[in-house]
N, C-alpha and C positions, 0 to 999 in steps of 0.2 A: 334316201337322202342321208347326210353323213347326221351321224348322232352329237352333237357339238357340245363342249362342257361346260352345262350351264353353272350358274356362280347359284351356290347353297341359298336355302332360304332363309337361315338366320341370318345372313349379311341384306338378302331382302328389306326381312324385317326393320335390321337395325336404319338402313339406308330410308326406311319410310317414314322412320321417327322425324326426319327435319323435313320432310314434305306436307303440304297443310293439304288435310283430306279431301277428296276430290269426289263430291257424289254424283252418279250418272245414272239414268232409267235403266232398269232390270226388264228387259221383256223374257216371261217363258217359251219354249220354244216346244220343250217335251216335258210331260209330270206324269211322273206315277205312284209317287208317296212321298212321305215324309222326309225333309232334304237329313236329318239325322240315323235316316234307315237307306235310305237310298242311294248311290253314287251319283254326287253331283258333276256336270261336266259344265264348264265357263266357258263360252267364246266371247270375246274381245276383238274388236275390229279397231286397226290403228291405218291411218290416211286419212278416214274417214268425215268429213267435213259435216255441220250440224243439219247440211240441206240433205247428206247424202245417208242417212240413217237408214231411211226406207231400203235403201239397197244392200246397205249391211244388215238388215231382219234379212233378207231375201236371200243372201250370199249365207248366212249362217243355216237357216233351216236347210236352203238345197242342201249344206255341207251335210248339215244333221240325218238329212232322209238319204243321203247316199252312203252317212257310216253304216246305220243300221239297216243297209240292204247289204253289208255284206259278213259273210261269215268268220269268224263266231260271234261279231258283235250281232245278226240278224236273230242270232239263237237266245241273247242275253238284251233283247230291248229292252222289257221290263224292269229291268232292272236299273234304270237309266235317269233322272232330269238333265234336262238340257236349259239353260239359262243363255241369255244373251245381253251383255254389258253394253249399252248403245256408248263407246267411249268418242269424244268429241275432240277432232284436230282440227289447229289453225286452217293447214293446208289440204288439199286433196294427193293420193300418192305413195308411193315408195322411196325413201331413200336410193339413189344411186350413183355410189359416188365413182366406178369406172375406174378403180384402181386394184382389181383382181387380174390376174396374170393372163384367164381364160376372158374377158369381156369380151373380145372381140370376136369370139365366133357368137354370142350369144344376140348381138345386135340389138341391147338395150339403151334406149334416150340415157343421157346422165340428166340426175336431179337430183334435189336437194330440199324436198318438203318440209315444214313444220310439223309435225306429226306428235301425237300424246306421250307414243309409245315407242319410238322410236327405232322401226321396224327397216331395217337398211339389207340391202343384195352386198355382195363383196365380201363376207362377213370370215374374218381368217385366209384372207386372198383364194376364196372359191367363189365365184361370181353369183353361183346359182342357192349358195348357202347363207338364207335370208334369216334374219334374226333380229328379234327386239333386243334395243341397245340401253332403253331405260327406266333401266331392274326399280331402279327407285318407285317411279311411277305405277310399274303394274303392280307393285307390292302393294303401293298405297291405295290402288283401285280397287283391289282383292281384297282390302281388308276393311274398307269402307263401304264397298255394296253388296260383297259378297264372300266374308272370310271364312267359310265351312266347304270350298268347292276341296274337290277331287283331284281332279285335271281342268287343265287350263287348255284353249286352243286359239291363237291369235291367229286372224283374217287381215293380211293386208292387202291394202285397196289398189294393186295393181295387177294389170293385166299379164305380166310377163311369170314365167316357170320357174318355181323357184319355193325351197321352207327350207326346216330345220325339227329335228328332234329336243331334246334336251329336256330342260326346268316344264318350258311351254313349248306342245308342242304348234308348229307354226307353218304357214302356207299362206301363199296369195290365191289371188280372184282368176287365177290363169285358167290355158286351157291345162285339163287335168288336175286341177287345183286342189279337187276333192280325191282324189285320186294319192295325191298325194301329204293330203291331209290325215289319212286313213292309215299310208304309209309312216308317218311322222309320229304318230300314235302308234305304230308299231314301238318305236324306241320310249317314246316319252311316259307311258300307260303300262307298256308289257315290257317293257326294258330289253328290248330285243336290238341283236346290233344288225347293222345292213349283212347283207347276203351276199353283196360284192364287194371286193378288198378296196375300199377308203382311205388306207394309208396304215404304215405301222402304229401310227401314235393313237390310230382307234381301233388296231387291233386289242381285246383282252377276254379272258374266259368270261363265254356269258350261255345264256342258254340254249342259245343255235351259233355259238363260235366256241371250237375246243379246237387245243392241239392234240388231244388224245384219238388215235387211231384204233385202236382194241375195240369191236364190236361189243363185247360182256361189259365193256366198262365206259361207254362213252355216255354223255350224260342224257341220250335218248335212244338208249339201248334198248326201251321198251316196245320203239317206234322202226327199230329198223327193220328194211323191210314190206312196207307200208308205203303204198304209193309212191314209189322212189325213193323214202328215206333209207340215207345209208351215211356214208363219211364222204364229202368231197370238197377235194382237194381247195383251196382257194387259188385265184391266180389275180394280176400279174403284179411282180413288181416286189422291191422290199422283201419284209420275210412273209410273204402272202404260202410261197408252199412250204410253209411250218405250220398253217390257219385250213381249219376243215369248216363245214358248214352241212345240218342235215337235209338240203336238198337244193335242186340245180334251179327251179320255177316257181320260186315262190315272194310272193310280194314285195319282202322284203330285200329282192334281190331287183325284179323289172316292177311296173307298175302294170297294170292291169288283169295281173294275176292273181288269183287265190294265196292266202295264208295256205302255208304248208303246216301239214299234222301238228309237228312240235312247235310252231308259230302259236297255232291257234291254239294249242294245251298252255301254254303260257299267260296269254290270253283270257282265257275263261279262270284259270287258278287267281291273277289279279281282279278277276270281277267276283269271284265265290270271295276273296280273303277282306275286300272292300266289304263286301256286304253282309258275310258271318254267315248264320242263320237266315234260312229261305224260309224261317217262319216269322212271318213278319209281326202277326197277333196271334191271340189263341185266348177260348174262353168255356169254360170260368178264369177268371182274370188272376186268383189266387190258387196256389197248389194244392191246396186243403179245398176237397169237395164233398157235400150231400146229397145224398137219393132221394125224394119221395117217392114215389111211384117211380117217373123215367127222368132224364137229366139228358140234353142235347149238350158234345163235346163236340168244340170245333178248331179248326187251323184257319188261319188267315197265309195263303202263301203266295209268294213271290215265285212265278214259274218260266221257264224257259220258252223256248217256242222253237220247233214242238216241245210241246212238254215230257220230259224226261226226269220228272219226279216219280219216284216210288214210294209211296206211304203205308205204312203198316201198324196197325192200328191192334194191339195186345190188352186184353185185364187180365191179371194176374198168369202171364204167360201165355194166354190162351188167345190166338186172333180171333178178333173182331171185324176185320173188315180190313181192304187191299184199295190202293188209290182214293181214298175218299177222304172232301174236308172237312166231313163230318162223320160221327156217329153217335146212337141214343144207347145209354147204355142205362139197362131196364133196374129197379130193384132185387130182381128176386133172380140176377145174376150175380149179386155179388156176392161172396164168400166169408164170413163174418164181419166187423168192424174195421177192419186194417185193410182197403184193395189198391192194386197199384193198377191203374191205364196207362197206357207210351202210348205215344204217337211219334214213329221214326220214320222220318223224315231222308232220302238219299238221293242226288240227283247223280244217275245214270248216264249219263253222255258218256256217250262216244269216243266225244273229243279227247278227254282223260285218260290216261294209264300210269300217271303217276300215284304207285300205292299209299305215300308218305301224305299225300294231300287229301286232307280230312271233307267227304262231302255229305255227312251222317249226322242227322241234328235229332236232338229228342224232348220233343214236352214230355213231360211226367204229372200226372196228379196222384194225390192219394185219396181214395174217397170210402164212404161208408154208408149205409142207413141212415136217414134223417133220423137225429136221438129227437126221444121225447121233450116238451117243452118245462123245463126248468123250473121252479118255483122258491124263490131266493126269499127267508123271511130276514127283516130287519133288527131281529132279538127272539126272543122266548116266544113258543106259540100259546104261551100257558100264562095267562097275567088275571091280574084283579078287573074289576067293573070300576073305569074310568082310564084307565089306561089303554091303549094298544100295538099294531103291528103292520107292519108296512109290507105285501107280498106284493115281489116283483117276479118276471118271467124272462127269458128271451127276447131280445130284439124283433120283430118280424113286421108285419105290414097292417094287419088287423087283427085283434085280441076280442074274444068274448069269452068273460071269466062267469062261474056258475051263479055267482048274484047278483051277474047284469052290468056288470062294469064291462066299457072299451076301451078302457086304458093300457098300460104296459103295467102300472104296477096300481095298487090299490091298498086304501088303509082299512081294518078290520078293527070294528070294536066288539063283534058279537062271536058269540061258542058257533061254529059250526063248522063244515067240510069244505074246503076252497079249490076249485080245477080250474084249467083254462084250455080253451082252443085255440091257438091263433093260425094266419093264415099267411106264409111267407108271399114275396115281389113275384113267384114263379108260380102263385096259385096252389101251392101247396101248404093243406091243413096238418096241424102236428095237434097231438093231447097232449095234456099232464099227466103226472101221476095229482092223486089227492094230498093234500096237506088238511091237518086236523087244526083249527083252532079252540081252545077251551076258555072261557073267561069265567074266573071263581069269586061267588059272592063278596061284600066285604063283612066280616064282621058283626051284630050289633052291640053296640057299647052303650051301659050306661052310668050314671056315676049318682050315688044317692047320701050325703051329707044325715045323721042323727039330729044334729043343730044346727042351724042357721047363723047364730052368732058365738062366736069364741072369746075367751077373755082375756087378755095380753099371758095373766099368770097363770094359765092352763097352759103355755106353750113351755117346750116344743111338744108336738104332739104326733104321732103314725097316722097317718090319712090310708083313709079304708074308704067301701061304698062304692070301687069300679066293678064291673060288672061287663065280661066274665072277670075272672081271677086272674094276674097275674101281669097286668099289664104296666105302663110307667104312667106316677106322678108328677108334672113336671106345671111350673109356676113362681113367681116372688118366692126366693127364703126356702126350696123346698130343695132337699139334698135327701137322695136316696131312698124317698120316699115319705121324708119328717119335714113336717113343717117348723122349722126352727125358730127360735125367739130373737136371735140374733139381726138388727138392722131394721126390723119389722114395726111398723104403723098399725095406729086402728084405722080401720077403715073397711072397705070391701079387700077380700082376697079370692081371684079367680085361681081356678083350679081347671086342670088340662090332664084327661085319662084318654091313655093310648094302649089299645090292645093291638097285637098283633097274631093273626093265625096260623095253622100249619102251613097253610098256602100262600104263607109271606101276604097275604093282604091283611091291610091295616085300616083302624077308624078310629077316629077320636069325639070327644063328650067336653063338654066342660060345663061348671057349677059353681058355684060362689057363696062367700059366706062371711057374715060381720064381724071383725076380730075390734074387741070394744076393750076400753081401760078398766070398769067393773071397779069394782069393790073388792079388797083383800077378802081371798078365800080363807083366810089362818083364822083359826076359833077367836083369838084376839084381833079387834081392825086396827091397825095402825093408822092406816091411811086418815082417819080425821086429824091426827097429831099432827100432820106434814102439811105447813101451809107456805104459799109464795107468797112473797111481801115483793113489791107491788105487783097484782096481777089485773090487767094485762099493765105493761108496761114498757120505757124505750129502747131497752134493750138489758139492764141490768137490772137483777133480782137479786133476793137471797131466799135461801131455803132454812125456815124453820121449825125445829121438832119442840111441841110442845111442854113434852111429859119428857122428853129426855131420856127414852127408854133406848135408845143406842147409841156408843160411843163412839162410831167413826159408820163410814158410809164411802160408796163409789158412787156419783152423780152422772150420768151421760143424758147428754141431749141431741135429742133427732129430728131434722125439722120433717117436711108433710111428705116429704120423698124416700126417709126412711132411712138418710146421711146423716152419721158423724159428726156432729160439729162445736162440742164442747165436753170436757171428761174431768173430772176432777176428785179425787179419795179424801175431800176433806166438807162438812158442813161449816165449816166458819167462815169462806172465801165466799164475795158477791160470783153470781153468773154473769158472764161478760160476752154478753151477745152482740153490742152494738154494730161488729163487722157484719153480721149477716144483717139480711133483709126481713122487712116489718111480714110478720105470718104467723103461724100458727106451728108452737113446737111442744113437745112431747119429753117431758122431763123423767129419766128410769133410777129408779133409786134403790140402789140393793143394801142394805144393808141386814144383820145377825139371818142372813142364810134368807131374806127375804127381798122380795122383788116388789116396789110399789110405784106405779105408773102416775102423772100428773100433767095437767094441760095446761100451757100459758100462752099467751098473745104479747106477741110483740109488734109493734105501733110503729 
């Protein structure tokens, strides 16, 4: 049937955009996997009325079980879905509209059906060259129930002889129909041109039409030779004897013949390049593998019929095993840490002699000895008592660690030895190595005060009495280790001693002790000379010296907190407290190189 020029599929496309989608039942017809690993194949029935479904399931399947009885599509089932678009016309019928030059020997009714798909006879003034006329439509049908197909095959619903090659390829319900369904799929599937001259305008180099004559050099040079093929002539008509063809009885020339050799290399090369890889799965699922003991490697493959796969099954160069979609390959075959398994994969047919066409697939893993189970610590295994350490392992499926934990990871507060067994999803046990944990005492500190109470004018003073040596004093007023006089209250003063040991562990103590206003320790008291007037009072005082034994003085006062909040270098000015709040403050009087403390209330 002539090959006819179907219109590209991006003008399809673009023509579907003003078409509002058309959803229609999808029945499968054939499944054998996954429609993104598999070649999908569409048929589409146009005439076909909503009563008349049933008969296009029935016209499609016969189609379907009559491709794949014949060769090399019988060789390449499996590799195949078959889907069937139940598409819905007004009318029942073929287009025919009786205006091709040959009608009348054909003795077809004229008609004029409503149809989805607009499947019409006449098609380029050949009566018998039937073809869907509305690209729009099956664009919009394809890409609405079924936009990942392969090839397309339209079924129209009439009884008379008659398809088309091209975009889709296309045939009626005739006699022969499948027949020449099979043949139309020669062009549309394997891109092959008719076998007998159809006119110059569809003569062009294809892969069973050369005008090269040269035996060495014709494009199935491989083939000649071989059950008839050779170079023949084409005839009649036009420039048909410039057009050869590789054989005189081959399908693509009569119908009920066999695909010829290079027909059917054609053929099988567009269903190997659809489908890539004849390994359809493979497992272990990732390239990187582990041993315990034995490990099952397997192929999931996609096989011909007969099957003419050869698989060969290598570690580290060395076979393993010939045809098989499996093999176990043991530990105590591998070869250190780094082995490489293939599984090459080449399908053998017959059909092929084209050496440029690649039919050699290859899994590869790289695998090793299951390594020991890991033991990851979250810091130092070496800490003080109160701290610790967080030991984690491997992933795997069941964990029993040596102090009874069945977790994945575990925290550790005590000194000992830490292992694990877990047990991987494949039943296979792994060990650790050990990890040490150590945990080192803390310290004991103690801190022991001479006195209990201190006198403002003993200050500042070196704080001693921790216990061991060497550690820090820290507390109110205490810089470097001295308790200073500077900003400091009577009252309790707590005290904080922190040793630290060679093993970075650390502890602390603390102790306390009365720091009081006292009585001047200087062989002369001053202190009874110094009186407040008014004491307590509401906020302003003055300070008077009885005997008048100093001639100036610096006054600061501190309230209960042990703040700043009045200073003055003169005894003749009142105290001018009234800003602050009613309490209890602490008046520091220095004067001729002396220090004398005094308490006053304010109200």
């Amino acid at each position: 049937m002539i090959f006819y020029r179907a219109i590209v599929i991006c003008l399809l496309l673009l023509t579907s955009q003003f078409i509002e989608a058309q959803v229609f039942k999808v029945d499968t017809i054939q499944y054998q996997g996954s429609k993104d690993k598999f070649i999908n194949i569409v048929v589409m029935g146009d005439g076909y009325t909503a009563t008349e479904q049933a008969k296009f399931l029935l016209n499609a399947t016969e189609m379907t079980t009559y491709l794949f009885s014949q060769a090399p599509w019988s060789n390449y089932k499996e590799y195949f879905n078959v889907f069937a678009i139940k598409v819905i016309s007004e009318e029942s019928g073929v287009k025919h509209p009786n205006t091709a030059s040959d009608c009348s020997s054909a003795n077809v009714p004229v008609s004029n059906p409503n149809t989805y798909l607009g499947v019409t006879f006449d098609y380029a003034n050949i009566h018998r060259l039937v073809v869907p006329t509305k690209n729009g439509n099956i664009a919009n049908v394809l890409a609405s129930n079924f936009p990942n197909y392969d090839q397309v095959v339209i079924l129209g619903n009439s009884p008379y002889y008659g398809g088309s090659g091209g975009a889709f390829a296309t045939a009626t319900n005739g006699p022969s129909s499948f027949e020449v369904a099979v043949h139309e799929l020669g062009h549309s599937f394997a891109f092959l041109a008719d076998e007998y001259y159809a006119g110059d305008v569809y003569a062009n180099e294809r892969t069973n039409m050369t005008k090269e004559t040269d035996p060495t050099k014709v494009k199935w040079k491989n083939w000649m030779g071989f059950k008839n093929i050779g170079i023949h002539q084409h005839c009649c008509g036009g420039q048909s004897a410039s057009w050869y063809r590789p054989h005189n009885d081959c399908k693509m020339r009569f119908l009920g013949r066999e695909f010829c050799a290079v027909c059917s290399e054609s053929t099988v090369k567009r269903i190997q390049n659809l489908v890539g890889s004849t390994i359809m799965d493979f497992y272990p699922k990732t390239s990187q593998a582990e041993i315990c003991d034995q490990k099952t490697f397997h192929l999931s493959l996609i096989k011909p019929n007969p099957n003419t796969l050869k698989v060969i099954w290598e570690l580290n160069g060395i076979p393993m095993g010939t045809n098989l979609d499996s093999v176990v390959i043991l530990e105590n075959q591998l070869s250190g840490n780094e082995n490489t398994l293939k599984a090459i994969v080449q399908d053998t047919t017959l059909l092929l002699r084209d050496e440029s066409h690649n039919t050699t697939y290859t899994q590869t893993w790289t695998i090793a000895p299951k390594s020991t189970n890991q033991i990851i610590s979250s810091g130092s295994n070496t800490f003080c008592i109160g701290d610790s350490v967080i030991l984690s392992t491997t992933q795997s499926s069941v964990y029993q660690w040596s102090n009874g934990s069945t977790t994945q990871e575990i925290i550790v507060y005590e000194s000992g030895e830490y292992s694990v067994i877990s047990t991987d999803e494949e039943g296979c046990i792994i060990g650790s190595d050990t990890i040490k944990v150590a945990v080192n005492p803390l310290p004991q500190v103690s801190l022991n005060f001479e006195k209990d109470t201190i006198c403002l004018s003993e200050l500042p003073i070196d704080l001693s009495g921790g216990k061991p040596e060497g550690g820090i004093y820290t507390g109110e007023n205490i810089v470097n280790g001295t308790l200073s006089s500077e900003m400091i209250i009577p009252g309790n003063q707590e005290i904080t001693y922190t040793y630290t040991d060679e093993n970075n562990c650390m502890a602390s103590t603390q102790q306390s002790f009365y720091i009081d206003i006292c009585s001047s320790t200087d062989p002369i008291d001053y202190s009874n000379d110094i009186k407040i007037i008014p004491n307590p009072n509401s906020g302003k005082f003055s300070i008077i010296i009885q005997n008048q034994w100093a001639s100036n003085a610096v006054i600061q006062v501190f309230n209960n907190l042990g703040k700043l909040v009045f200073e003055k270098n003169t005894l003749s000015d009142e105290v001018d407290l009234l800003s602050q709040p009613a309490g209890t403050y602490f008046v520091k009087i220095k004067m001729e190189g002396k220090i004398i403390y005094k308490k006053v209330v304010v109200f």
